[in-house]
CHARMM internal coordinates of N, CA and C (Angstrom, degrees):
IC EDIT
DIST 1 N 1 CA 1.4466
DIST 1 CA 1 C 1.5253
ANGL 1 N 1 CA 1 C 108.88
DIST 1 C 2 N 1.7036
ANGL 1 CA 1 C 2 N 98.79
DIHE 1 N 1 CA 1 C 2 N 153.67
DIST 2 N 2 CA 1.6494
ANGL 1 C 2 N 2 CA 95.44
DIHE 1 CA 1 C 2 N 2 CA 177.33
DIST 2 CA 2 C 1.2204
ANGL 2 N 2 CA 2 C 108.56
DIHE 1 C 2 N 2 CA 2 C -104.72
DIST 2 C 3 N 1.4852
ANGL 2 CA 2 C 3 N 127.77
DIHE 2 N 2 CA 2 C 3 N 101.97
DIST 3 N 3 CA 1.6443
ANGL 2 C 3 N 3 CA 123.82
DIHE 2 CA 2 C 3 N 3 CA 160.79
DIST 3 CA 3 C 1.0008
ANGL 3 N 3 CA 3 C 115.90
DIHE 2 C 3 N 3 CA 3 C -42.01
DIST 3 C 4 N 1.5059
ANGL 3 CA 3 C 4 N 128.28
DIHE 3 N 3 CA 3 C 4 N 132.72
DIST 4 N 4 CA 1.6900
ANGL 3 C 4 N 4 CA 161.77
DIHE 3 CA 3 C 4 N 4 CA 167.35
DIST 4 CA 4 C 1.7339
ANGL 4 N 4 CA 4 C 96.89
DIHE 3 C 4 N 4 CA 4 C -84.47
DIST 4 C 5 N 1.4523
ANGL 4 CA 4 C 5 N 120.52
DIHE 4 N 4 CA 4 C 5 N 89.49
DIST 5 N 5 CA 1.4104
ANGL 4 C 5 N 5 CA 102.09
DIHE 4 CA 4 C 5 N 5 CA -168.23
DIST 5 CA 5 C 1.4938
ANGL 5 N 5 CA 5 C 89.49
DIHE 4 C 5 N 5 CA 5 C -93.09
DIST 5 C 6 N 1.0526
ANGL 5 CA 5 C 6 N 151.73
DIHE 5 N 5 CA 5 C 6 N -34.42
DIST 6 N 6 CA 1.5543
ANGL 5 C 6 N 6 CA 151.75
DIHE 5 CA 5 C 6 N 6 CA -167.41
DIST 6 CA 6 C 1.8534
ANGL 6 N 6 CA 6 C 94.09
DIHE 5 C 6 N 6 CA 6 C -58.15
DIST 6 C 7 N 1.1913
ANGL 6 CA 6 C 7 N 104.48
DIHE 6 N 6 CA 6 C 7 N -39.34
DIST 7 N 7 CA 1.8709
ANGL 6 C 7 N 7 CA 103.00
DIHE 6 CA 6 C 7 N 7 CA -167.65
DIST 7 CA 7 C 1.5957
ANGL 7 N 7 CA 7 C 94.31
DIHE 6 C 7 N 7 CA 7 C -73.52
DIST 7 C 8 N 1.9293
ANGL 7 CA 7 C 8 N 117.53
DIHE 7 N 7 CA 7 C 8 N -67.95
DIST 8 N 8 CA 1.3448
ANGL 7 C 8 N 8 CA 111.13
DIHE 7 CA 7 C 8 N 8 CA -178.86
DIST 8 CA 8 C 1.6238
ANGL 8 N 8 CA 8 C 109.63
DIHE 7 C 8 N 8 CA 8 C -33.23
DIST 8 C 9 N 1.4894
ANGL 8 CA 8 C 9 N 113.37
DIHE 8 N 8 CA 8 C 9 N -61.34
DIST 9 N 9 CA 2.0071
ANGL 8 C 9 N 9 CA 95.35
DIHE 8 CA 8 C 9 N 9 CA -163.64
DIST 9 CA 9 C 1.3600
ANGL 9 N 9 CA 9 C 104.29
DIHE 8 C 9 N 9 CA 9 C -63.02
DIST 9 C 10 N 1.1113
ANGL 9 CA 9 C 10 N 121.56
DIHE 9 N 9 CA 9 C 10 N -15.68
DIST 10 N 10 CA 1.8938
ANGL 9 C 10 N 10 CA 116.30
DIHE 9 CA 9 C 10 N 10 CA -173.34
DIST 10 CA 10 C 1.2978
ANGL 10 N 10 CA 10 C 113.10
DIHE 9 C 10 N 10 CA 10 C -73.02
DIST 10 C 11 N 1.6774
ANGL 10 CA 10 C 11 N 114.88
DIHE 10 N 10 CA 10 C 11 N -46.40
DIST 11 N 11 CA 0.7426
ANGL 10 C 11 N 11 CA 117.25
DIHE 10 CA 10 C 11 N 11 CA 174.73
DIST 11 CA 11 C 2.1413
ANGL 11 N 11 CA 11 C 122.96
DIHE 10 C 11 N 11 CA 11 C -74.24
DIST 11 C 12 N 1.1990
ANGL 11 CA 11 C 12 N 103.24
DIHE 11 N 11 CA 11 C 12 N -39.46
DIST 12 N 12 CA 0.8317
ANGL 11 C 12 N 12 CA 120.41
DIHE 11 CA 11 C 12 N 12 CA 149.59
DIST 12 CA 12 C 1.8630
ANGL 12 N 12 CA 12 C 128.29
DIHE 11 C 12 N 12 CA 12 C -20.10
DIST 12 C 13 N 1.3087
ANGL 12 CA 12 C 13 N 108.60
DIHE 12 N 12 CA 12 C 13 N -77.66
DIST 13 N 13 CA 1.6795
ANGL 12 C 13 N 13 CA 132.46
DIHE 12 CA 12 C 13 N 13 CA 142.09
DIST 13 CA 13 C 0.8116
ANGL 13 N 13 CA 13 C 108.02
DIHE 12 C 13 N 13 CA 13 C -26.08
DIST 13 C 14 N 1.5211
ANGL 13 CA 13 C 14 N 131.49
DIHE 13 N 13 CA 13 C 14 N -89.76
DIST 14 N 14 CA 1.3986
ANGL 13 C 14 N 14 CA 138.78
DIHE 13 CA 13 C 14 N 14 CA -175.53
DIST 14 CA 14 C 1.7932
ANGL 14 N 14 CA 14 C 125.65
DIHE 13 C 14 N 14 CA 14 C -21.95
DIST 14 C 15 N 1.5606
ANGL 14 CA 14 C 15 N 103.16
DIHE 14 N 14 CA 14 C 15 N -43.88
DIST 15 N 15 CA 1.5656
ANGL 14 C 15 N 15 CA 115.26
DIHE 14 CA 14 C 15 N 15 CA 165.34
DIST 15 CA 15 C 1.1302
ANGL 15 N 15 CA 15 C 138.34
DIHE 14 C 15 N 15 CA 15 C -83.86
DIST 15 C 16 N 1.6352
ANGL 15 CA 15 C 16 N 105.44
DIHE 15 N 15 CA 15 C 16 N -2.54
DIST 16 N 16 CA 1.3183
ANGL 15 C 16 N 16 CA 112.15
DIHE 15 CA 15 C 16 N 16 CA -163.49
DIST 16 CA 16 C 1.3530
ANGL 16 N 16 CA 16 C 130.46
DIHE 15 C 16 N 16 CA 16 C 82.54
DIST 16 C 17 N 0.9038
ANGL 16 CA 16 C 17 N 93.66
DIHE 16 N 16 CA 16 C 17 N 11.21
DIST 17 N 17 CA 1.8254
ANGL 16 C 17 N 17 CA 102.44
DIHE 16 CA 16 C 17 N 17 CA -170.98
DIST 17 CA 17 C 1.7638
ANGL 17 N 17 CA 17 C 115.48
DIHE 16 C 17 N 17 CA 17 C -89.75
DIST 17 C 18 N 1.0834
ANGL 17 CA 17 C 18 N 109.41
DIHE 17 N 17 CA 17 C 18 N 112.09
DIST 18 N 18 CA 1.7073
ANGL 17 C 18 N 18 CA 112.00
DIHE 17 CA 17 C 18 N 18 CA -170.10
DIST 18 CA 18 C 1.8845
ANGL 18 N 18 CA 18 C 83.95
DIHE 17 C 18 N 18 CA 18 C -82.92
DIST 18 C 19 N 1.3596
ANGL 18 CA 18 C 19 N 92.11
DIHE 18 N 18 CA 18 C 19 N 169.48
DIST 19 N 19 CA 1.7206
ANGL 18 C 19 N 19 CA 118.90
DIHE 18 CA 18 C 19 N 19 CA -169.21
DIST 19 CA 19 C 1.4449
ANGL 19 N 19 CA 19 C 84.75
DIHE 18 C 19 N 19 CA 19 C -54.68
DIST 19 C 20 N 1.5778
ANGL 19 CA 19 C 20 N 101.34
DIHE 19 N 19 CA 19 C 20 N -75.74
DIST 20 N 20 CA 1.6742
ANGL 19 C 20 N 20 CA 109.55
DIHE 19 CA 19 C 20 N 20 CA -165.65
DIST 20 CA 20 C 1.2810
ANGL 20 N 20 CA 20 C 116.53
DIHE 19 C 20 N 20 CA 20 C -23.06
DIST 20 C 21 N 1.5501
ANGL 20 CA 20 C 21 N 111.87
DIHE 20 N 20 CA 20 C 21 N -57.72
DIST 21 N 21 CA 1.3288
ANGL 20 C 21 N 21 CA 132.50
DIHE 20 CA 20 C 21 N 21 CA -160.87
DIST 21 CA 21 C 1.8053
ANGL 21 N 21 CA 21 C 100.33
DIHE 20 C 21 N 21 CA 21 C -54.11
DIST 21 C 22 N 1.2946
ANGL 21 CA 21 C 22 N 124.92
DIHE 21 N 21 CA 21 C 22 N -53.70
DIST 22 N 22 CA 1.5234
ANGL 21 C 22 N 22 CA 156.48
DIHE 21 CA 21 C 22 N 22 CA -154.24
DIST 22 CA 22 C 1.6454
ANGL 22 N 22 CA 22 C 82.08
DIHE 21 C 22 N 22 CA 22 C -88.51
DIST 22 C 23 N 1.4440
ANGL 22 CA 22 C 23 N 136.12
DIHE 22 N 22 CA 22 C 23 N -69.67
DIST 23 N 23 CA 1.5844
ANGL 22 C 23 N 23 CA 113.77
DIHE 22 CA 22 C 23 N 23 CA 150.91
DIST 23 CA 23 C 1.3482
ANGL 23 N 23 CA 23 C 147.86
DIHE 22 C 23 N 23 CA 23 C -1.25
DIST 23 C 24 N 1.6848
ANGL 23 CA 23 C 24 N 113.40
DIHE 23 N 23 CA 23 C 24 N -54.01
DIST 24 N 24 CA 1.0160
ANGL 23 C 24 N 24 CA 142.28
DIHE 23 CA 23 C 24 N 24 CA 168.53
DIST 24 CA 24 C 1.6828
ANGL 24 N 24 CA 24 C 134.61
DIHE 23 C 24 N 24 CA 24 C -61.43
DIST 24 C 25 N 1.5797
ANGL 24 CA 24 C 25 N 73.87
DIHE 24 N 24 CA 24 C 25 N -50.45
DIST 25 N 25 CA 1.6687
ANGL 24 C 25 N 25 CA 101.55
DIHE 24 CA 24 C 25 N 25 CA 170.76
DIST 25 CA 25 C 1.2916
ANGL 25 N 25 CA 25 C 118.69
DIHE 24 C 25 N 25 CA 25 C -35.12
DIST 25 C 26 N 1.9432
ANGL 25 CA 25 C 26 N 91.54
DIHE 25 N 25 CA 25 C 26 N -82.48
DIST 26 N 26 CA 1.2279
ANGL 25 C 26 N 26 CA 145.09
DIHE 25 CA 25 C 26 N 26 CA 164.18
DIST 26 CA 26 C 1.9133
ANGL 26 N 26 CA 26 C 119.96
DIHE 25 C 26 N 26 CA 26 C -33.58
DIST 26 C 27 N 0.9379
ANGL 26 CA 26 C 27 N 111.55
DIHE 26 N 26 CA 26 C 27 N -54.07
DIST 27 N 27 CA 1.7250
ANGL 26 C 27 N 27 CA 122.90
DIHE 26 CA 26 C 27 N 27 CA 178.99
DIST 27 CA 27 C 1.4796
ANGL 27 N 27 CA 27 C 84.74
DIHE 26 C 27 N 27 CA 27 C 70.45
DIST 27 C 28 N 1.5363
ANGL 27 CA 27 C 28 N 129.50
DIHE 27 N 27 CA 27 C 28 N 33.60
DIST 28 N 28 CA 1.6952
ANGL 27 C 28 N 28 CA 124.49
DIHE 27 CA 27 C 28 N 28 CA 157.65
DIST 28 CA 28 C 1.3958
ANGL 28 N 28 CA 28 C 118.44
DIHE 27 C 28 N 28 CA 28 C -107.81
DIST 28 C 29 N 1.3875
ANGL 28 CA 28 C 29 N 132.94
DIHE 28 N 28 CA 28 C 29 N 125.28
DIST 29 N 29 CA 1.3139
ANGL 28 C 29 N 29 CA 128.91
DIHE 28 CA 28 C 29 N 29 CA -173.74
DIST 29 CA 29 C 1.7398
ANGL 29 N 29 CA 29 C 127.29
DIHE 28 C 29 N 29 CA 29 C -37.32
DIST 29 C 30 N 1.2024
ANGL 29 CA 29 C 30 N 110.20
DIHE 29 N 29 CA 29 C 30 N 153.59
DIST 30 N 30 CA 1.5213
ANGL 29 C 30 N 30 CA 88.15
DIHE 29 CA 29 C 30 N 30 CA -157.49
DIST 30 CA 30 C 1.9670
ANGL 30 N 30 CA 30 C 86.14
DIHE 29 C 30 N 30 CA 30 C -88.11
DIST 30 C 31 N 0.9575
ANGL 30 CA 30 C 31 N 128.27
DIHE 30 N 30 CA 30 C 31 N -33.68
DIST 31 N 31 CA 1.3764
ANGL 30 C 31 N 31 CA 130.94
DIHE 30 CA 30 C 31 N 31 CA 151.96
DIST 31 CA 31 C 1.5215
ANGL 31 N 31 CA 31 C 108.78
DIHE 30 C 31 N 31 CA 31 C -4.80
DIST 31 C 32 N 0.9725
ANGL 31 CA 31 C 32 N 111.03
DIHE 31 N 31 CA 31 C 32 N -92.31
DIST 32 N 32 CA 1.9163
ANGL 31 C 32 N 32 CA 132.53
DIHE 31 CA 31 C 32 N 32 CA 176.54
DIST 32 CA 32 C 1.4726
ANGL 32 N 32 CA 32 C 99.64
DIHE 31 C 32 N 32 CA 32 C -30.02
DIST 32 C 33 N 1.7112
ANGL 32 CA 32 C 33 N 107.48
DIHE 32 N 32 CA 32 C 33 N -67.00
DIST 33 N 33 CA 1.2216
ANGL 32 C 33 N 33 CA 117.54
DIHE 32 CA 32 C 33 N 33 CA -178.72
DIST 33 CA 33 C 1.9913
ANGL 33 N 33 CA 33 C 123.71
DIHE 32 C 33 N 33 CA 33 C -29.51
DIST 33 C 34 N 1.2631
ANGL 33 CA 33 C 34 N 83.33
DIHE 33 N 33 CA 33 C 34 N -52.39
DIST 34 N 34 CA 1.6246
ANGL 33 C 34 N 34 CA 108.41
DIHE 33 CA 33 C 34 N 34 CA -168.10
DIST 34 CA 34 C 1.8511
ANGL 34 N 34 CA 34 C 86.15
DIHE 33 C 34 N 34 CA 34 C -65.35
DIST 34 C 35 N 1.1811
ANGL 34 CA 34 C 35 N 116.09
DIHE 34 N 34 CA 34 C 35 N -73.37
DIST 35 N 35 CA 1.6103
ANGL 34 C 35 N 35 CA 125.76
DIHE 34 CA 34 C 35 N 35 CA -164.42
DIST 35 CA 35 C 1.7667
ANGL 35 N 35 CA 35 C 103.11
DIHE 34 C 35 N 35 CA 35 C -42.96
DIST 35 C 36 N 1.6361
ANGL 35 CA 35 C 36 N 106.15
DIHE 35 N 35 CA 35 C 36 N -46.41
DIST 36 N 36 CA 1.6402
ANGL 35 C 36 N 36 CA 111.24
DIHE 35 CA 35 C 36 N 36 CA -176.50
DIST 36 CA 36 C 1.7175
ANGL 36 N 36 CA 36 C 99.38
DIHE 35 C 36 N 36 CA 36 C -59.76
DIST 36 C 37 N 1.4577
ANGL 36 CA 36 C 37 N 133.70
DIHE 36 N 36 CA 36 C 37 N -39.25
DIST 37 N 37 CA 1.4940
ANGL 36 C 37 N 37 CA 118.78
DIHE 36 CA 36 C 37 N 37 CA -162.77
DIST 37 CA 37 C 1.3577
ANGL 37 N 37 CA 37 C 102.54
DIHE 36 C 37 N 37 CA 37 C -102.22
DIST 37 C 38 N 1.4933
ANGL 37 CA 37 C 38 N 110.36
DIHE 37 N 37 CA 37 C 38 N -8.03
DIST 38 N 38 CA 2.5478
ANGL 37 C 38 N 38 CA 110.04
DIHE 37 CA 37 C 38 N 38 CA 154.09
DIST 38 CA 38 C 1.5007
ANGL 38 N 38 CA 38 C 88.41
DIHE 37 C 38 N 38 CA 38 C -75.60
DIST 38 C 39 N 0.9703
ANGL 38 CA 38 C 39 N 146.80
DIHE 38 N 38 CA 38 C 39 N -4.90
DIST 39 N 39 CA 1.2760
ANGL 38 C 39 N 39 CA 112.15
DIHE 38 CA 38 C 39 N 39 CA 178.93
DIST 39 CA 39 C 1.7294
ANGL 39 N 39 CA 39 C 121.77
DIHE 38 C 39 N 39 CA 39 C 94.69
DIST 39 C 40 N 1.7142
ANGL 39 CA 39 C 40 N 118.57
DIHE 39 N 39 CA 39 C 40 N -3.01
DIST 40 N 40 CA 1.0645
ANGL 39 C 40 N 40 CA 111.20
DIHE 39 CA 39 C 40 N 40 CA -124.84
DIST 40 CA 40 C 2.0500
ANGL 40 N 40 CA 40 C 86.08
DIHE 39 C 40 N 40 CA 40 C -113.47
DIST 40 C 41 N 1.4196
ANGL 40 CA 40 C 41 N 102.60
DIHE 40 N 40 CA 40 C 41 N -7.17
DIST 41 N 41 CA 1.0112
ANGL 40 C 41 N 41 CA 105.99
DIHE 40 CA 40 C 41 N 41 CA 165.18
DIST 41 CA 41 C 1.5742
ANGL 41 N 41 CA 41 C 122.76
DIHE 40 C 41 N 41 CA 41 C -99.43
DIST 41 C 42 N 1.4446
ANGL 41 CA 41 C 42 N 130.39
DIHE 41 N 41 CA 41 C 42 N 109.34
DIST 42 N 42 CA 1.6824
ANGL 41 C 42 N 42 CA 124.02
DIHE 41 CA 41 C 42 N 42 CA -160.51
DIST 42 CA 42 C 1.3752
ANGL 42 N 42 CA 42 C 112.09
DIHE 41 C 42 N 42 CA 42 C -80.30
DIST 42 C 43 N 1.6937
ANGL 42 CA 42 C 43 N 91.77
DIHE 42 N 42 CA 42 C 43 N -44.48
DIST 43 N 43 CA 1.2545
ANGL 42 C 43 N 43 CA 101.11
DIHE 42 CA 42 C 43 N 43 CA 178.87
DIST 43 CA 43 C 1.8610
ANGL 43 N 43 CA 43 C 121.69
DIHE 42 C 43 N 43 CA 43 C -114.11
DIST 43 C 44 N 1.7190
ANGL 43 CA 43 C 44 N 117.87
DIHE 43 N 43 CA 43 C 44 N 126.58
DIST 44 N 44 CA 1.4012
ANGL 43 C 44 N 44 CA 112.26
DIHE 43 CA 43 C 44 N 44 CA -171.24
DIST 44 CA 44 C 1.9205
ANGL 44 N 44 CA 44 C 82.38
DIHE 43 C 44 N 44 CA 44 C -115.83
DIST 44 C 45 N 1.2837
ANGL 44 CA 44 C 45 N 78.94
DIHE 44 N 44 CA 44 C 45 N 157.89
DIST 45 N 45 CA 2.1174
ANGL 44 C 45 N 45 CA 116.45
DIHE 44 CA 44 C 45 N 45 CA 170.89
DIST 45 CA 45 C 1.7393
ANGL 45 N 45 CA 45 C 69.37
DIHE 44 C 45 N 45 CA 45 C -69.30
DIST 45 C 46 N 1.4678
ANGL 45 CA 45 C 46 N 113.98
DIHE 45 N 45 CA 45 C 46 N 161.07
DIST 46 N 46 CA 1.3464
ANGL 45 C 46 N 46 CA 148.52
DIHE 45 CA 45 C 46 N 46 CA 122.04
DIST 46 CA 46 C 1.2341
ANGL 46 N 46 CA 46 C 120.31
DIHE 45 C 46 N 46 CA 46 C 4.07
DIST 46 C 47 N 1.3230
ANGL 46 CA 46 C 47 N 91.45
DIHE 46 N 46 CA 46 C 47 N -97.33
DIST 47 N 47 CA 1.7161
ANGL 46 C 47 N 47 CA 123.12
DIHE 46 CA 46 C 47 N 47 CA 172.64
DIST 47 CA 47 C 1.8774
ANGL 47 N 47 CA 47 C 101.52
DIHE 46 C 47 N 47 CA 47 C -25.18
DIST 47 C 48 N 1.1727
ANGL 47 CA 47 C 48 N 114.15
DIHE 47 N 47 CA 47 C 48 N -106.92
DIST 48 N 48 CA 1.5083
ANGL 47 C 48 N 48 CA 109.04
DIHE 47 CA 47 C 48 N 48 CA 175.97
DIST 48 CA 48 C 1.6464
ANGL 48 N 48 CA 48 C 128.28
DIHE 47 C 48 N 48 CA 48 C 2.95
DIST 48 C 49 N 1.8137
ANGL 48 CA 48 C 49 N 85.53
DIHE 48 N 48 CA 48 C 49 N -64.40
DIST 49 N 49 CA 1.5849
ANGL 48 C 49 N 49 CA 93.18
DIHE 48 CA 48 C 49 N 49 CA -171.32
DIST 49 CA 49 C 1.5284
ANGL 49 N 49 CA 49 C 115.84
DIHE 48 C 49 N 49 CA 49 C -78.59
DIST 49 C 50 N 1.3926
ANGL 49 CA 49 C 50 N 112.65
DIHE 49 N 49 CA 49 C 50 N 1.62
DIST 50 N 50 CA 1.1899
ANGL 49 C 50 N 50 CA 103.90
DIHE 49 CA 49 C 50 N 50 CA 164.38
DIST 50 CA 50 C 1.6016
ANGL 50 N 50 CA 50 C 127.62
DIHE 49 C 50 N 50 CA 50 C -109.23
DIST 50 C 51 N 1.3997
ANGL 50 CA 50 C 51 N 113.48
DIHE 50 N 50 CA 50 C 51 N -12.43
DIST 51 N 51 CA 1.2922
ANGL 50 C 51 N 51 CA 142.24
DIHE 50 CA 50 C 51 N 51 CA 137.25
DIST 51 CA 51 C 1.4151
ANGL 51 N 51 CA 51 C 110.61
DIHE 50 C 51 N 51 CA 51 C 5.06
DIST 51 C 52 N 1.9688
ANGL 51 CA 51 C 52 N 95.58
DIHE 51 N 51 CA 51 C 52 N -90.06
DIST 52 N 52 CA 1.0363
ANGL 51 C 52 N 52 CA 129.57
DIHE 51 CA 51 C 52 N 52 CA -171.15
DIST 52 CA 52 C 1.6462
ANGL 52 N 52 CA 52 C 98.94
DIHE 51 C 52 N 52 CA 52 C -73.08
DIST 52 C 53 N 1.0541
ANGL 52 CA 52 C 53 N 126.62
DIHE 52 N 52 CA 52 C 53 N -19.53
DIST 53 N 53 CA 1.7899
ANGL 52 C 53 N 53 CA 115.08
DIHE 52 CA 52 C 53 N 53 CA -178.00
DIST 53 CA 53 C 1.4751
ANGL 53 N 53 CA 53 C 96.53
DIHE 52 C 53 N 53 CA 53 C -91.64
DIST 53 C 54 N 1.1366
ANGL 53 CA 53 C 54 N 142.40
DIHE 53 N 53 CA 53 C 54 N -39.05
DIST 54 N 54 CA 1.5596
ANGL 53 C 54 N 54 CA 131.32
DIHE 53 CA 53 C 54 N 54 CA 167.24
DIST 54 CA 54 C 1.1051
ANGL 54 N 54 CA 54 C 108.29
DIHE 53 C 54 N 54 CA 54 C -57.47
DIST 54 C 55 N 1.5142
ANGL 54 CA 54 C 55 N 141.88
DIHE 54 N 54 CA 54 C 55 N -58.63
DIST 55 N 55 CA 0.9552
ANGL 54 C 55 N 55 CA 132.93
DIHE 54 CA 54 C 55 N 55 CA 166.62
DIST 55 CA 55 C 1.7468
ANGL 55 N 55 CA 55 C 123.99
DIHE 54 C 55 N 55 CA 55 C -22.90
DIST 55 C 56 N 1.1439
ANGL 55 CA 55 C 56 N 83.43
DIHE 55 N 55 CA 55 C 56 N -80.66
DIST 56 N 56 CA 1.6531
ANGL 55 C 56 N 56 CA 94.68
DIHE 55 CA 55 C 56 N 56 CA 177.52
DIST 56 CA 56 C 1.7137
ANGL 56 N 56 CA 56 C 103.61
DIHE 55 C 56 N 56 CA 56 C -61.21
DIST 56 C 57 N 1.2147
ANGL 56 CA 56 C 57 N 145.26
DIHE 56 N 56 CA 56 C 57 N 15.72
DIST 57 N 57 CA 1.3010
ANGL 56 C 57 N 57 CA 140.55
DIHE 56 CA 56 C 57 N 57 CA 155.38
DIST 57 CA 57 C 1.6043
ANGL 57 N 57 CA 57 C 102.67
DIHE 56 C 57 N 57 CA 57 C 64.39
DIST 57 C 58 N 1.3720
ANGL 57 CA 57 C 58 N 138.05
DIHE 57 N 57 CA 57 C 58 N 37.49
DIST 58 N 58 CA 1.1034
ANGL 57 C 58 N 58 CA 149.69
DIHE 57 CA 57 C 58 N 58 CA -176.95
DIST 58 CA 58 C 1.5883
ANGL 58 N 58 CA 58 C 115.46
DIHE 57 C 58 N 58 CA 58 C -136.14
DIST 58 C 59 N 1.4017
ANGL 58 CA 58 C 59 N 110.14
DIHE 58 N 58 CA 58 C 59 N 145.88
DIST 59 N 59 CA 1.7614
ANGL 58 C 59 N 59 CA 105.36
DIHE 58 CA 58 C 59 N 59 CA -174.53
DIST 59 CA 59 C 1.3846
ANGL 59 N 59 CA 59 C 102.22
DIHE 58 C 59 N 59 CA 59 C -79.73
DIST 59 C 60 N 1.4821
ANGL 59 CA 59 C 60 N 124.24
DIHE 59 N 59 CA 59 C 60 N 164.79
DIST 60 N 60 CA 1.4385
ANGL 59 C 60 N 60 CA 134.99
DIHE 59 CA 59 C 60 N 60 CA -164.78
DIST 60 CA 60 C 1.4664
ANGL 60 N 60 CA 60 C 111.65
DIHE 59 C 60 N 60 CA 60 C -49.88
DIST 60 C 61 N 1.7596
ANGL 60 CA 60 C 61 N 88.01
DIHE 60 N 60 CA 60 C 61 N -54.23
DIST 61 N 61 CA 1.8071
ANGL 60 C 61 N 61 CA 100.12
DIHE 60 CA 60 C 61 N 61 CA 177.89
DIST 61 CA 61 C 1.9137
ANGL 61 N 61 CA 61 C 129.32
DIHE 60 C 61 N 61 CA 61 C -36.02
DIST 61 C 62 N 1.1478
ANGL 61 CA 61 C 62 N 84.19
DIHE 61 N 61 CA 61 C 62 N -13.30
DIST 62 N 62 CA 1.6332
ANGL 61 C 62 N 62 CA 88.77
DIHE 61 CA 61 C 62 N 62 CA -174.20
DIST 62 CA 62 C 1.3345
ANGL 62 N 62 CA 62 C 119.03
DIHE 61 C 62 N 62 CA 62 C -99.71
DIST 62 C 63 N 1.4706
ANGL 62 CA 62 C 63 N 108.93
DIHE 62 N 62 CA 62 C 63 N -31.52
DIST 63 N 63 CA 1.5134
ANGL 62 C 63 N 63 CA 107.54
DIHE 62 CA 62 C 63 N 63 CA 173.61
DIST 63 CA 63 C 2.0156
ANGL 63 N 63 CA 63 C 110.12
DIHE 62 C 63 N 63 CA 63 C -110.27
DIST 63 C 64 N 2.0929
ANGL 63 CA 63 C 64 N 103.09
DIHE 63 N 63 CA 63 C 64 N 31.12
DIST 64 N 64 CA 1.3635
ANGL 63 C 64 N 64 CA 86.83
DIHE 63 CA 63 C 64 N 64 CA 174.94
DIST 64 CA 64 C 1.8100
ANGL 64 N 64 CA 64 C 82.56
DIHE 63 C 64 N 64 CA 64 C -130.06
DIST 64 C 65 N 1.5039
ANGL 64 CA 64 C 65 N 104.56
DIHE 64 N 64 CA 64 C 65 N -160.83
DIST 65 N 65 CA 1.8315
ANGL 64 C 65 N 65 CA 113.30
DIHE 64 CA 64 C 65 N 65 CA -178.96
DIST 65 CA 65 C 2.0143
ANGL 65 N 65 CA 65 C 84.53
DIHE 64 C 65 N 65 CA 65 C -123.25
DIST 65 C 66 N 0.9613
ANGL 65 CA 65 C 66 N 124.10
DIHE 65 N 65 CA 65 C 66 N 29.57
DIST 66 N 66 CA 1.3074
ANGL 65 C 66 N 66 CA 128.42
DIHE 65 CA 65 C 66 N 66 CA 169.01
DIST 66 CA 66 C 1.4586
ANGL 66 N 66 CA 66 C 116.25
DIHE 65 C 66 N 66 CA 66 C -114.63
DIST 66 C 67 N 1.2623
ANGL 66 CA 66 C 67 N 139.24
DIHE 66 N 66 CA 66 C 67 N 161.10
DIST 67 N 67 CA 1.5003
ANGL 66 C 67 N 67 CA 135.39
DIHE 66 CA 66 C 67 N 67 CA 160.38
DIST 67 CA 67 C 1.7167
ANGL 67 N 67 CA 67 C 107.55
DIHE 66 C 67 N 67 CA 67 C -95.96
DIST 67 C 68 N 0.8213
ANGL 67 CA 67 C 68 N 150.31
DIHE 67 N 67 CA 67 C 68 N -171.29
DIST 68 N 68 CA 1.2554
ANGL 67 C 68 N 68 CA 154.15
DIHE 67 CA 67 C 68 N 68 CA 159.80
DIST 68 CA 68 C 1.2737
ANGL 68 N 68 CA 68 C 102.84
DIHE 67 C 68 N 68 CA 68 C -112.40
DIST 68 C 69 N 1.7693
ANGL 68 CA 68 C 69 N 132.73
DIHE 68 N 68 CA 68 C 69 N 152.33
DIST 69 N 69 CA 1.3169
ANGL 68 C 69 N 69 CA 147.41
DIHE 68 CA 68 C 69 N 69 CA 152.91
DIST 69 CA 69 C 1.5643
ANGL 69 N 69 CA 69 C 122.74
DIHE 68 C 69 N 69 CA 69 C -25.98
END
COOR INIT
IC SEED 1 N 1 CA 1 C
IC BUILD
């Protein structure tokens, strides 16, 4: 999958949710975290990006540049 990192921190922001917190959530390093919303990761496994989209209570489509099936 392609992470949308500008949408994750916005959305992200939007709830109040600090990295750490979204860390926590997640059980994904807050490291990764930070690199997935620079953008700096193009390509994520699955797993992660959906991680972080349950987390954030949003469907995949919003925090990837893909649609889902």
């Amino acid at each position: 999958m392609r992470p949308n990192g500008r949408a994750i921190r916005a959305i992200r922001e939007a709830q109040n949710l600090s990295l750490r917190a979204l860390q926590q959530t997640t059980g994904l390093n807050r490291g990764y975290l930070s690199r997935m919303e620079r953008g700096l990761i193009r390509e994520a496994a699955d797993d992660p990006v959906l991680k972080v989209a349950d987390a954030l209570t949003v469907p995949p489509e919003a925090i990837t540049h893909e649609e889902m099936p």
